[in-house]
C-alpha positions as CSV (number, residue, x, y, z in Angstrom):
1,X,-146.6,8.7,8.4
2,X,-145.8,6.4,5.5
3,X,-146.6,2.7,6.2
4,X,-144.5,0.0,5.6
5,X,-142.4,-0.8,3.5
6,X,-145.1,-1.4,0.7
7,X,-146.7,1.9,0.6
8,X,-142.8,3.1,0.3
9,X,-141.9,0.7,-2.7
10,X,-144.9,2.6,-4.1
11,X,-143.5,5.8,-3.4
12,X,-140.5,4.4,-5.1
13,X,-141.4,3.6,-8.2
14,X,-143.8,6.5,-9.4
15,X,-145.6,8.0,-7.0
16,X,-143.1,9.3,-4.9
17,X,-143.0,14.0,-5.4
18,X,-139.7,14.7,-3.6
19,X,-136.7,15.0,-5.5
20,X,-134.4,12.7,-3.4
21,X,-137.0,10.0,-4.8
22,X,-137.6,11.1,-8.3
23,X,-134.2,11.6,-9.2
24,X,-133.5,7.3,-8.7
25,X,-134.7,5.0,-11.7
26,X,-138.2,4.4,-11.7
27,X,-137.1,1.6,-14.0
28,X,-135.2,-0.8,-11.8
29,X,-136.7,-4.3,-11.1
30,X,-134.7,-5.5,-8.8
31,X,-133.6,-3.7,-5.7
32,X,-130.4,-4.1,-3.8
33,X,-129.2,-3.4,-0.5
34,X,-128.4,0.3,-1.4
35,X,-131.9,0.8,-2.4
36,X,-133.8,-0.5,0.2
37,X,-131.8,1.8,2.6
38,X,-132.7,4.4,0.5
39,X,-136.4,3.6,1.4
40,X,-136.3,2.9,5.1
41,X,-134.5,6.6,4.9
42,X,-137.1,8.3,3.2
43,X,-139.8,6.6,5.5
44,X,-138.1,8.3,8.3
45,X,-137.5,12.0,6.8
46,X,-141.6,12.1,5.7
47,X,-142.9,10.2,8.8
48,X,-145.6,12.0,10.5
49,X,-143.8,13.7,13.8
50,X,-146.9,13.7,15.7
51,X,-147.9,10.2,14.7
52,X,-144.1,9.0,14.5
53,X,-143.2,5.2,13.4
54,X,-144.0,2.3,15.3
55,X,-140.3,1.1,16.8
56,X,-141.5,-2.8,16.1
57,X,-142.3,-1.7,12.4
58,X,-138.6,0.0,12.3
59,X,-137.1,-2.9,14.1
60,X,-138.9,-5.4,11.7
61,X,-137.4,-3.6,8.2
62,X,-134.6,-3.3,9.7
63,X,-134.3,-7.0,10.0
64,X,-135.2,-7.5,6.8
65,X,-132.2,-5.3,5.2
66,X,-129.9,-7.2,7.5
67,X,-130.8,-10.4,6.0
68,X,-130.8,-9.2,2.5
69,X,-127.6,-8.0,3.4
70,X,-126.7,-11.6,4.5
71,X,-127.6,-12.8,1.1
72,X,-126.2,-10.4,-1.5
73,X,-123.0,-11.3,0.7
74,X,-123.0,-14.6,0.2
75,X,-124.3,-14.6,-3.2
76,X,-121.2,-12.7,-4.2
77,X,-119.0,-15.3,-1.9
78,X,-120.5,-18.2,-4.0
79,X,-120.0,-16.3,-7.6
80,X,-116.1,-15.8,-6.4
81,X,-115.6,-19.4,-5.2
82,X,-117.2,-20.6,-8.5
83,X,-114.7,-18.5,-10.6
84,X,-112.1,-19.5,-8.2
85,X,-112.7,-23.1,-9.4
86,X,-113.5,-22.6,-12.7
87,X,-110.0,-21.2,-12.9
88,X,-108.6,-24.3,-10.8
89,X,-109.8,-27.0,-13.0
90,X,-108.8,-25.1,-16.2
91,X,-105.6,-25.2,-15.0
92,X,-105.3,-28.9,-14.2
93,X,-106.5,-29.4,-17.3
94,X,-104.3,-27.3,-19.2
95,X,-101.0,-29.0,-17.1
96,X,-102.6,-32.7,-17.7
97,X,-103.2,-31.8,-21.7
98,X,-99.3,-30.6,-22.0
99,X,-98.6,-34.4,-21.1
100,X,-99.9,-35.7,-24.2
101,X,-97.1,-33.6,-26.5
102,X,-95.7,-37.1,-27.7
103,X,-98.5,-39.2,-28.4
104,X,-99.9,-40.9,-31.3
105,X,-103.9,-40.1,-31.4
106,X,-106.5,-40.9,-33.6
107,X,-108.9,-38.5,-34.8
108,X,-112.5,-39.1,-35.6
109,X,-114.4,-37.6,-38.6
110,X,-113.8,-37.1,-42.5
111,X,-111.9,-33.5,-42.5
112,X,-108.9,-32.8,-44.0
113,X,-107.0,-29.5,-43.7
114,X,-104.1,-29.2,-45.5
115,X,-101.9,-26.3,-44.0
116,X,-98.8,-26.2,-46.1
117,X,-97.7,-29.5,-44.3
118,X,-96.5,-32.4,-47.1
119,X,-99.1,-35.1,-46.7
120,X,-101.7,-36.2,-43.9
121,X,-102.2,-39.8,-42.2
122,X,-106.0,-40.8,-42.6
123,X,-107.8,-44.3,-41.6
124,X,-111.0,-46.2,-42.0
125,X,-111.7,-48.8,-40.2
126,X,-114.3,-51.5,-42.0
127,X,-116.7,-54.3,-40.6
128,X,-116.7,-57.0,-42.5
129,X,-114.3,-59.1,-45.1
130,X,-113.9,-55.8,-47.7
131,X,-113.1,-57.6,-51.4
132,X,-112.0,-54.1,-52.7
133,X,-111.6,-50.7,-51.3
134,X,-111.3,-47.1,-52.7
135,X,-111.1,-44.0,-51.0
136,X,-112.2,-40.8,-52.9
137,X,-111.1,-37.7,-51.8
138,X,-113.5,-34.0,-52.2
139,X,-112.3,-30.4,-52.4
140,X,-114.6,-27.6,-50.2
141,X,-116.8,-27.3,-53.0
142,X,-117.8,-31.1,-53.0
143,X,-115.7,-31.5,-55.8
144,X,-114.0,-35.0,-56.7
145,X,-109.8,-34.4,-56.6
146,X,-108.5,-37.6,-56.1
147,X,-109.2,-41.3,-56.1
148,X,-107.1,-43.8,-54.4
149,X,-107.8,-46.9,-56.1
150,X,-106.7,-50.4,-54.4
151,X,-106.5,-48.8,-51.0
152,X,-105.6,-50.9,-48.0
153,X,-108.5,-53.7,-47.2
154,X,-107.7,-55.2,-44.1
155,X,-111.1,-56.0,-41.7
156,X,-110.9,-53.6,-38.8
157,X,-108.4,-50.2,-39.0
158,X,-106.3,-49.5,-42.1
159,X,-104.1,-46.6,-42.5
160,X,-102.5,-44.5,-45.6
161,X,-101.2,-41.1,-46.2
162,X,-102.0,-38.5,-48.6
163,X,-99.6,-36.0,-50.2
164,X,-102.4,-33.3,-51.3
165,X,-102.0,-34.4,-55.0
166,X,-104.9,-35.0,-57.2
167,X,-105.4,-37.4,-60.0
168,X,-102.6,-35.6,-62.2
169,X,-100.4,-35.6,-59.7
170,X,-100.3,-31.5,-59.0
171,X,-100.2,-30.4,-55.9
172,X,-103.5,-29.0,-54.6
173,X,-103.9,-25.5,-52.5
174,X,-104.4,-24.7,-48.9
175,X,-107.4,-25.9,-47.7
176,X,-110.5,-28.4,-46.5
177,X,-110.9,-31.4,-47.4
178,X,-112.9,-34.8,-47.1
179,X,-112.8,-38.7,-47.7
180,X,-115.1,-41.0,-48.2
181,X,-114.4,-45.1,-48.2
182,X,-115.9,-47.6,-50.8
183,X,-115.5,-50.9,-49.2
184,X,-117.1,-54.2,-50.8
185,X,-117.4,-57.9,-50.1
186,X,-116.9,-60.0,-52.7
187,X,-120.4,-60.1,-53.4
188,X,-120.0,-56.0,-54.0
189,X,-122.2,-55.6,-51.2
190,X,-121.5,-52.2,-49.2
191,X,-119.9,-52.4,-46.0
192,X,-119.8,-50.2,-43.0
193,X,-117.0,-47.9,-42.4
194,X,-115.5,-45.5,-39.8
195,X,-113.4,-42.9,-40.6
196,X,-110.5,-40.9,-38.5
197,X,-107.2,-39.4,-39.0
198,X,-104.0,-40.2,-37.1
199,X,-100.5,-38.6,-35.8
200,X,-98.5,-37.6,-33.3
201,X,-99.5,-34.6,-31.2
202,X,-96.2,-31.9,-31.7
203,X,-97.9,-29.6,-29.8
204,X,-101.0,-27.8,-27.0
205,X,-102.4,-24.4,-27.8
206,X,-104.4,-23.0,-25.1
207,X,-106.6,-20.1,-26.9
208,X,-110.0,-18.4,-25.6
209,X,-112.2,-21.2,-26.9
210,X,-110.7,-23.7,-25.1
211,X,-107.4,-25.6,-25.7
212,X,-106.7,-27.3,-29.0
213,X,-104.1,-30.2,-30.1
214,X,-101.3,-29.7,-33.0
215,X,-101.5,-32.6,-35.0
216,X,-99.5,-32.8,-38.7
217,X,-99.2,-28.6,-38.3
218,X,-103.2,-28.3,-38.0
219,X,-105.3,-27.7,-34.6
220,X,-107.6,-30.3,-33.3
221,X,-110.1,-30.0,-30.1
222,X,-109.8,-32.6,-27.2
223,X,-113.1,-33.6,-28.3
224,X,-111.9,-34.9,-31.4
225,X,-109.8,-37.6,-29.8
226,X,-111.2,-41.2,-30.2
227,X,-108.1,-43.0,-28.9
228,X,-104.4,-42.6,-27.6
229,X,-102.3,-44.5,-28.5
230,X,-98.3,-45.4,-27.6
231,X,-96.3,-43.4,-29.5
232,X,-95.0,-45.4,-33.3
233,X,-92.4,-44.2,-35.9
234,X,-95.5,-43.7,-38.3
235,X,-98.5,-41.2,-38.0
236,X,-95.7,-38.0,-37.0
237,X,-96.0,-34.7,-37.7
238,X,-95.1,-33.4,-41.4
């Protein structure tokens, strides 16, 4: 007779002549459920009949494929209840993001994108007592478009819009853009800025990377928020 479970595995996986065992993948590395009653059914068919198989040794495997049973079952209960509230909690979040259509919101970071819409609302906010302030403005490319000269110089947050002109006045194409703040003290010292853009959110796309925020006609993650804010006649979609 064959001799456990062990000496079967080895028949299994290569050393196995019949054809019910060579004809299943010698390649597998795990085993599931199906296989292992494949084994215990091959043990029987080529056990010795005048040396038959110990009824504890029977009794014994087939405890083990009722536990492994047990746990492929609840492995797959777990996987389902984990989708199950995967799906939950993206749906909360999808009904409590719809409640921000409405709200002013600032936006952290130095992009631009101008999407066809007529200007965008951009703010820095500056530590310190600034002197003088500029904002420059940068195509994709890193190339200089437009300087706004005299720009707000409040300490703390200061807003202005942009109409996607350049220096000459024409208007510049579709694209990305950045800004950059030079604020100075009166002793032309440099001082620290932070930069964000602001409006009103007109809208919630919920896509397959995750759900994104129409702000001034361009699309902004959740992530991008650094503040709400109660909505104001200024910073609205354009």
């Amino acid at each position: 007779m064959i001799d456990g479970t062990g000496n079967i595995l080895n028949t299994y996986t290569g050393a196995a002549t019949s054809t019910s065992l060579s004809s299943t993948s010698s390649n597998k590395s795990v085993l599931g459920k199906d296989d292992f009653m494949k084994l215990m059914m091959e043990q029987l068919q080529h056990q010795d009949p005048l040396n038959p198989m110990d009824d504890s040794q029977f009794s014994a495997q087939l405890a083990q494929f009722s536990s492994l049973e047990q746990l492929q079952n609840l492995n797959d209960q777990m996987s389902q209840s984990i989708d199950a509230n995967y799906l939950l909690t993206q749906s909360i979040n999808n009904t409590l993001t719809s409640t921000l259509i409405g709200k002013d919101v600032k936006l952290s970071g130095e992009n631009l994108t101008n999407n066809g819409q007529n200007n965008v609302n951009m703010g820095y906010n500056i530590t310190g007592s600034p002197a003088s302030v500029n904002v420059n403005i940068y195509d994709e490319n890193g190339a200089l478009v437009r300087t706004i000269e005299n720009a707000p110089s409040n300490s703390g947050d200061n807003k202005l819009s942009w109409d996607f002109t350049d220096n000459d006045g024409n208007r510049l194409p579709e694209g990305n853009y950045t800004f950059e703040v030079d604020a100075k003290d009166s002793s032309g010292e440099s001082l620290d800025t932070s930069l964000f853009k602001y409006g009103t959110i007109g809208g919630v796309k919920f896509t397959e990377n995750g759900t994104v925020l129409l702000v001034g006609n361009v699309e902004y993650s959740i992530s991008e928020i650094s503040e709400i804010l109660n909505p104001t006649n200024e910073g609205g979609d354009n």
